[in-house]
Structures are given as structure tokens and as C-alpha cells.
N, C-alpha and C positions, 0 to 999 in steps of 0.2 A: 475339107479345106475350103476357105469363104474366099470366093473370085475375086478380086482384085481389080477395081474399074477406076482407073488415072485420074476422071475428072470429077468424082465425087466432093472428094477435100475441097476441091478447087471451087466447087459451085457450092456445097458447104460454107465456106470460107468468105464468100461473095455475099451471100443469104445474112452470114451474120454480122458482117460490115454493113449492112446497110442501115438492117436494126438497130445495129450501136448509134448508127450516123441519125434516125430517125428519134432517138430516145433521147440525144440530146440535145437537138434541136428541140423537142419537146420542154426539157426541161432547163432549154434556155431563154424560151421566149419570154416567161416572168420577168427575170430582171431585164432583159433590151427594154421590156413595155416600163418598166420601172427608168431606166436612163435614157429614153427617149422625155422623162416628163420632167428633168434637170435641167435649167437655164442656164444658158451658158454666162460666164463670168460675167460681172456688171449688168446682167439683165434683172437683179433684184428689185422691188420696190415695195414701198409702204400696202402693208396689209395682202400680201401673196399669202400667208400662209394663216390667215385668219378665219375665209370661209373655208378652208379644208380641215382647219384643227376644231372652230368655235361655231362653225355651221353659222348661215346666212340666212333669214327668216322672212327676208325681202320687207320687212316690216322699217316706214321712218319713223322717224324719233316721235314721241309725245312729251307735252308736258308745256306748260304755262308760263315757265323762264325767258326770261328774253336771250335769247342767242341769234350769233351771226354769223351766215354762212359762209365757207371756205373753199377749198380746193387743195390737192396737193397734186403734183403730175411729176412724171419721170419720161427718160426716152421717150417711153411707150406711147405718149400722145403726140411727141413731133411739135412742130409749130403751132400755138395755140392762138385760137383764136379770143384772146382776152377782151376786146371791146365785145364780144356776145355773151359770154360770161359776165362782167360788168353790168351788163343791161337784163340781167335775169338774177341778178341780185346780189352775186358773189363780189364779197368787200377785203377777203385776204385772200392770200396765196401762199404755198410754199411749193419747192421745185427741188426736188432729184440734185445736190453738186456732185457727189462722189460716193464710194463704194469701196472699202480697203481703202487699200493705198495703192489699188492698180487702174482704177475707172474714174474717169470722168463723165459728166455728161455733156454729151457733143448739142443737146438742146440748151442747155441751161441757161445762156445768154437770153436767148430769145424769151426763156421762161421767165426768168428773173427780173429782166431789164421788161421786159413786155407788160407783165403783171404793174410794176409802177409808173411804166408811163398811162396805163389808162385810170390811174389813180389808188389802184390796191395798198393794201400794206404787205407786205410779201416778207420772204424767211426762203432759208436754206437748210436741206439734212441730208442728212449723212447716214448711207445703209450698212451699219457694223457688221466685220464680218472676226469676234474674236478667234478665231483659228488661224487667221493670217500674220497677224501684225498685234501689237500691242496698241492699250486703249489711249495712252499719250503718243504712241507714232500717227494714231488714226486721228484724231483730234486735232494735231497739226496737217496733217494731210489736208482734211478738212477746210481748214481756217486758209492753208494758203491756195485753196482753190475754188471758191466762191462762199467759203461758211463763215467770214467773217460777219462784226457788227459793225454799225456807226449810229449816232445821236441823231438822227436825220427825223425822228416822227417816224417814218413810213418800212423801218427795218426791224424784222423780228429775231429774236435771240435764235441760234443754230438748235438743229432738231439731235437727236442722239437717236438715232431705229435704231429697235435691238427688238429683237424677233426670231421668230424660226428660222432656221438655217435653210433653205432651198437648197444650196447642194450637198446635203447630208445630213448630220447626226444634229438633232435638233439644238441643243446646249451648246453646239461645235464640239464638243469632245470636253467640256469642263467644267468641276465640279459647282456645287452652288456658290461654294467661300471664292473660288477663281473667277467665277462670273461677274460678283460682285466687287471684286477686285479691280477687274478689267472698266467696268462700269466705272469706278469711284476714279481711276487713273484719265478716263477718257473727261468724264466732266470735269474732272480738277485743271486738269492739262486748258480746255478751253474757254475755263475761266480765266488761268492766266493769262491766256492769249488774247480774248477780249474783252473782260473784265462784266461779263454775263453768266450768268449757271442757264446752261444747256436746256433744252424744252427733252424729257425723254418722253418717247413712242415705245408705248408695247401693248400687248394683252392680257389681261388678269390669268389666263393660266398658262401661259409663255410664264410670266415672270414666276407665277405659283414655281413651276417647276423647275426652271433653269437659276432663279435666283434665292431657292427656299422661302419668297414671298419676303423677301430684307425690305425693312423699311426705312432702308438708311438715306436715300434717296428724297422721303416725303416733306422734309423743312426746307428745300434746298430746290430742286428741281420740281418746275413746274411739269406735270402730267398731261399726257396725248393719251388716251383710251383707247384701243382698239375695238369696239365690238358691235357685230351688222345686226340688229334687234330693235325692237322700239322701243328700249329701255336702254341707260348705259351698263347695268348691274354690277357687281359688288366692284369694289377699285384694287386696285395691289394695295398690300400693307404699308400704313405711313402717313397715305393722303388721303384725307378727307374728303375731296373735291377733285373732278379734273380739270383743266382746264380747255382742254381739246376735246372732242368728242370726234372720231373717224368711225361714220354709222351706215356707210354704204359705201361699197366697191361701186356698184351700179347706177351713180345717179341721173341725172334728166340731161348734163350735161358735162363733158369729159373731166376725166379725171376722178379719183375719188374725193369722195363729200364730206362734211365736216360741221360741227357744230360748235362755235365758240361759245364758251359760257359767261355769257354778260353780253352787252350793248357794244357797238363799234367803239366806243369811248374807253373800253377793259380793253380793246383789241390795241389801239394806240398806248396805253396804259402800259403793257406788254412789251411793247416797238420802246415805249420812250426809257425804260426799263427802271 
């Protein structure tokens, strides 16, 4: 007959709670390190998810076109220092207004307003997020929170980002025909509203994937390219030509860099619409 000892189970029982406890901590630390690398709401900006999808080659542009260079900045940069920008060559600007329909940016004034008074021709965009809101809610959102135009010379038509999702599913959860959907409703919408077609921002296999590569977009809206290489290579379907070129996250001086394509003269060209 087998003895009988009280605290076996008990210290059994102790043994294998701990295991349990060690096993899943183990196989939870994957996703914490994964939702630790999610920005929190409204910290989106132009080109986050371009060197993690399109890889960064630290290489700058080449090529014997005349272009002129840019800046875009969000939050991220805070107070900029425009008059040093200004003097190291940078002749446009665009700045971060809004995000959905829940963010603003708390810089943007200083971004916006800063950028023209030391002479820029400056612009506003807008980081889509279609899973929130629909693309004429956003479009207005937009427009009444620093993404309008005016005839002034020195204002450039509103940007449309539409990008990889940072807090999820890259498409945001929607099919090609819906994406392009959401797209045609947001630039429609901000036509109405200033009587300009929208600048869109993307990257050729962003849009490859999330849009089926629709070229509906290419007679109508002028092109922002996203890609960090010394070349801009192939474009999304539709457009011939970009008009923007975002060819480094990293440049000499804050903010991401930009290559407009043509002389300051296309840049006003642009502005005066």
C-alpha cells in the first residue's frame, strides 16, 4: 500500500504553476515587443512606414533635372528653425495639420505660418487613417483645420498621405475597390471644398497592394513618391511623372527631404494652381 505524504500535490502543484507562469510569459513577450513599436494615436507621419516596407539605401537622388528642394515636418520636429533651412537651400515646405478626425497638430502654426514668413511656398497634409472615418469626413476635417487653399502665390494645394497603417493592418482592413473608394471620396470632397485636386503621397508598393495599382487617380492628382534610393523607380499606375519626390527620411537638415521636379518657377506654378 503506497504512503501517503500530504505535501507532495501541494509542492507538485506549486512546480507546475510556475512553469505555466514561465511559459507564458515566454510566449508573450513577441507581441508586448511588437505593441511596444505602435505609435500612439496622431503620432503618424509622412514616410514611417517606407524604410521598414521599401528599405533605405541612404543613397541621394542623381540625375541632371533641375529640382528644388523641400522639407515636410510633423510634431516630431517641434519648433523649427526655418530661417536655417532657408539659408541652406530649402525653398518649399509642407507641415503635419491633422490626422482622422481626432488630431491636430499642436506645431502646425508655427510650422506653417513660420515657413512663409521667411519666404517659402508652404502646403498642408493630411495623414489618412481609412479605418476611422470616411474619406469626405476626413477631407473636411482637413480643410477646416489648416488644409485649406488660397490664390496667394506662396500656398500649395493639400497633401492626401495614404500609407501604411502604423497601428495595424496595413490596407486598414479594406479591400482594393474600398481603398480606392475611400481615396476618390476624400479627393472629391476637397475639391469641392477648395476648388484644387489634392497632392497624393504614397509608395509604389503601398499603393501596388492596397490600391490593386488603380490608376484612376493619374489625370487628376498630382504625385508625392515615396522612395529613400538614388533613383525615384517605377511610379504607381496612371502617372507618368511625379511631381514630389520624398528621397530621404535622413537629411543634413530636419525633417524629411524632397525633391520637386522642375525649377522654383513649377513650385509657384503649383501654389498658383
Amino acid at each position: 500500500m503506497p504512503v501517503h505524504r500530504p505535501g507532495t500535490p501541494k509542492r507538485r502543484s506549486v512546480a507546475a504553476g510556475a512553469l505555466l507562469a514561465a511559459l507564458s510569459l515566454l510566449f508573450t513577450l513577441p507581441s508586448a515587443a511588437q505593441a511596444a513599436d505602435v505609435p500612439a494615436r496622431g503620432e503618424a507621419r509622412m514616410g514611417m512606414g517606407v524604410a521598414a516596407h521599401d528599405g533605405d539605401t541612404g543613397q541621394g537622388p542623381v540625375g541632371r533635372v533641375t529640382q528644388t528642394e523641400g522639407v515636410d515636418v510633423s510634431s516630431h520636429q517641434g519648433n523649427v528653425a526655418w530661417s536655417t533651412l532657408w539659408s541652406s537651400g530649402v525653398k518649399w515646405a509642407y507641415a503635419k495639420a491633422t490626422e482622422g478626425t481626432y488630431y491636430t497638430n499642436p506645431y502646425f502654426a508655427q510650422q506653417y505660418n513660420g515657413s512663409y514668413n521667411v519666404g517659402m511656398i508652404r502646403g498642408a497634409y493630411h495623414f489618412a487613417t481609412p479605418d476611422t472615418t470616411n474619406g469626405a469626413t476626413q477631407a473636411n476635417y482637413f480643410v477646416d483645420h489648416g488644409g485649406g487653399w488660397s490664390r496667394d502665390g506662396r500656398t500649395l494645394p493639400g497633401v492626401l498621405d495614404i500609407e501604411w497603417n502604423p497601428y495595424g493592418a496595413a490596407c486598414y482592413g479594406k479591400t482594393a475597390a474600398g481603398m480606392v473608394t475611400w481615396i476618390r471620396d476624400f479627393v472629391n470632397q476637397y475639391k469641392a471644398r477648395t476648388g484644387r485636386d489634392a497632392v497624393i503621397y504614397t509608395a509604389t508598393s503601398w499603393w501596388t497592394q492596397c490600391t490593386g495599382n488603380s490608376a484612376a487617380f493619374g489625370s487628376t492628382n498630382p504625385l508625392w513618391i515615396a522612395r529613400y534610393a538614388s533613383t525615384v523607380g517605377t511610379l504607381p499606375a496612371g502617372w507618368g511623372v511625379q511631381t514630389i519626390w520624398q528621397y530621404t527620411s535622413s537629411g543634413p537638415t530636419v525633417g524629411d527631404h524632397n525633391k520637386f521636379n522642375g525649377a522654383l518657377d513649377r513650385v509657384q506654378a503649383l501654389a498658383n494652381g
